[in-house]
N, C-alpha and C positions, 0 to 999 in steps of 0.2 A: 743526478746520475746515480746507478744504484750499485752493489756490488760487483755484478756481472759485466755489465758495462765497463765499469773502470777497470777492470781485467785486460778489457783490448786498448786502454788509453793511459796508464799508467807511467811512471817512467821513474827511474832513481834520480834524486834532485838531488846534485851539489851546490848550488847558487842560491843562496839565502838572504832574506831581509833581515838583519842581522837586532833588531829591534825586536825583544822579545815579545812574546801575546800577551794580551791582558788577561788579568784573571779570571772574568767569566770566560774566555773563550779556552783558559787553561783547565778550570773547573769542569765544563761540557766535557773536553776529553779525560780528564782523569773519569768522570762519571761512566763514558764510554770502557774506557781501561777497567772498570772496576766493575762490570757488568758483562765482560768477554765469557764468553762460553768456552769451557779445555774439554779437552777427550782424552780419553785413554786414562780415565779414574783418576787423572794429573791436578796439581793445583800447583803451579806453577805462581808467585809474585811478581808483581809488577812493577813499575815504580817512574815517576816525571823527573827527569833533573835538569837543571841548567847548565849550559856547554863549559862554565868554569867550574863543573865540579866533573869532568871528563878530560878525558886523553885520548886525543882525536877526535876526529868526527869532521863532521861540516856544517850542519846544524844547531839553530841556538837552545833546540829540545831534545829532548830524547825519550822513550819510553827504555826500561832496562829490566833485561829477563833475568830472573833467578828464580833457581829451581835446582829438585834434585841431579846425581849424574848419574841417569840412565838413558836408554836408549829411548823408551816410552816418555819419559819428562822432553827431552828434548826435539823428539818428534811435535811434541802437545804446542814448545815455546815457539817452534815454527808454524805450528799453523795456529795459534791463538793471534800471534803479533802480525802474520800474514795478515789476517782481516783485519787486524787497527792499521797498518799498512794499508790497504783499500778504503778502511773509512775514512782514513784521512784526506786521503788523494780526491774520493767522493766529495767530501765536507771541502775542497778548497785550496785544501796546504799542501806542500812535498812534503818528500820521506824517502829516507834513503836508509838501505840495512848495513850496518857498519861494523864486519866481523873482527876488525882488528884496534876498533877504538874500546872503552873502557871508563867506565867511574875511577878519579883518581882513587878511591880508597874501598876497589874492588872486596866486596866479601869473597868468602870460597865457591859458595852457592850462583856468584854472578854468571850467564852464559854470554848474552850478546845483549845490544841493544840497537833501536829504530831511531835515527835522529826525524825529528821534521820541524816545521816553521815556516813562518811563509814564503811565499817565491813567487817572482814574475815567468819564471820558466813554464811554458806550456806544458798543457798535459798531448800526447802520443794522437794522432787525429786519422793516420792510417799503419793498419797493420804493419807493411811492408817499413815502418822506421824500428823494429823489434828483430834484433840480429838472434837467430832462435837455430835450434835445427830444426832439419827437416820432420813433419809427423812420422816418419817410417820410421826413423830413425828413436822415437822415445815412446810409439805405440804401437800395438799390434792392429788397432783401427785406427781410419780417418772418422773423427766425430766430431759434434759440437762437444765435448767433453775434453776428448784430447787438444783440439785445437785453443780449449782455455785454459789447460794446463801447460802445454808449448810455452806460454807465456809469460810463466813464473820464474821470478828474478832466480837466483841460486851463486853460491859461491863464486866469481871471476867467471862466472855465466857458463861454464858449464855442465847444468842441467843432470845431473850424476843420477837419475830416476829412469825406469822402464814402465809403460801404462800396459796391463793387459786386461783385456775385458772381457768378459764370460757373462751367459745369464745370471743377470739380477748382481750382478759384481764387477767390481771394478781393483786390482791389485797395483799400488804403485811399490816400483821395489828399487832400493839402492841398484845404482851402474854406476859403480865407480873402474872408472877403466883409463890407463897412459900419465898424462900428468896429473890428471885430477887428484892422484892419490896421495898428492904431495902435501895435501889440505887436512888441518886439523880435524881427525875423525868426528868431534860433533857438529862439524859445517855439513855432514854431509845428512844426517839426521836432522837437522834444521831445515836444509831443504828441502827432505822425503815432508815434512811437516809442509811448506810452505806450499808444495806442490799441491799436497793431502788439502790444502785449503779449497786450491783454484777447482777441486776435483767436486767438493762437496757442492761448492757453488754453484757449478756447471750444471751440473746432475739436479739438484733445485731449483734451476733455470728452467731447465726442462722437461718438468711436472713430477720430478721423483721424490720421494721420500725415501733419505736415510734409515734405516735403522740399526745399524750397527755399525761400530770401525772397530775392528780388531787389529791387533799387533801381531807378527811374526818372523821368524830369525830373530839375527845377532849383528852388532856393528854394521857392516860395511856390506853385508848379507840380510839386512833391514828390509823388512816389508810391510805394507799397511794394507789390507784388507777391508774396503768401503762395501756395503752390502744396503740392497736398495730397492724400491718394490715401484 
């Protein structure tokens, strides 16, 4: 299953094998983690740890972001760990995004982190088990684009992003609107990121070429600009 794929099959796993990987299958992903592509001039760290050196989670792994505190850094950790999120789910294992858990002995730089591990919990086999809204509602079109962004996990699920699509472009922009706003301002940056993922992906599914992602706004007024030939 390749990326695009696990987009419509995906799902947040709490239910774990609680018997950690073995080393080569730990090694493969840190290799994977250390080979992640970032945007937006970002270089974001990354780092594996084992669940007794965290607070919370559900998982006996985790991947842990840190990075600078700007809006462009945390856009980047959202869509960089978005795809190790997919490759994992691809490659076999859950993954869950865990905004409120933590390395006990958090640096300042730490943002969030991806638990995973293995699981018997299946992966998502039809659309219709993904509680989303509706496309009207997060884009200006019905595409195969928007409809693989729809599908992007996001804070308490919801979805705080706008799709607008214009020639050769594609804009995803913060919508934080009602209770959403109650959420820690860089949840909402992590998700413009994790969406910005599903976007790039979509749009490579369907013979495009990238060539640029630009940045624009501020906080909560965040926009990412995908441009595409």
């Amino acid at each position: 299953m390749n990326l695009y794929e696990t987009i419509f099959a995906r799902r947040s796993v709490r239910q774990y094998d609680k018997t950690p990987l073995d080393a080569a299958a730990l090694t493969e992903i840190k290799n994977h983690v250390d080979g992640a592509k970032q945007i937006l001039g970002q270089s974001a760290r990354f780092e594996i740890a084992d669940s007794d050196k965290l607070k919370g989670g559900f998982a006996p792994h985790a991947i842990l972001a840190f990075s600078e505190d700007s809006d462009a850094a945390l856009v980047n950790v959202g869509c960089t760990l978005q795809g190790m999120d997919l490759w994992l789910q691809s490659s076999g294992y859950g993954s869950i995004w865990c905004g409120m858990a933590a390395p006990k002995d958090a640096a300042g730089d730490y943002r969030i982190l991806l638990g995973f591990g293995k699981t018997s919990v299946p992966l998502r086999t039809v659309e219709s088990e993904f509680k989303r809204k509706k496309i009207s509602d997060i884009s200006n079109e019905d595409n195969a684009v928007a409809r693989a962004a729809r599908l992007a996990p996001s804070a308490v699920n919801f979805q705080p992003w706008k799709l607008t699509f214009a020639a050769g472009k594609v804009t995803a922009a913060s919508n934080v609107r009602g209770v959403g706003r109650i959420l820690p301002g860089r949840l909402y940056l992590i998700d413009l990121g994790i969406v910005l993922k599903h976007v790039v992906i979509a749009l490579e599914h369907e013979g495009k070429t990238v060539t640029a992602i630009d940045a624009a706004g501020a906080g909560k007024d965040s926009a990412i600009e995908v441009s595409y030939e």
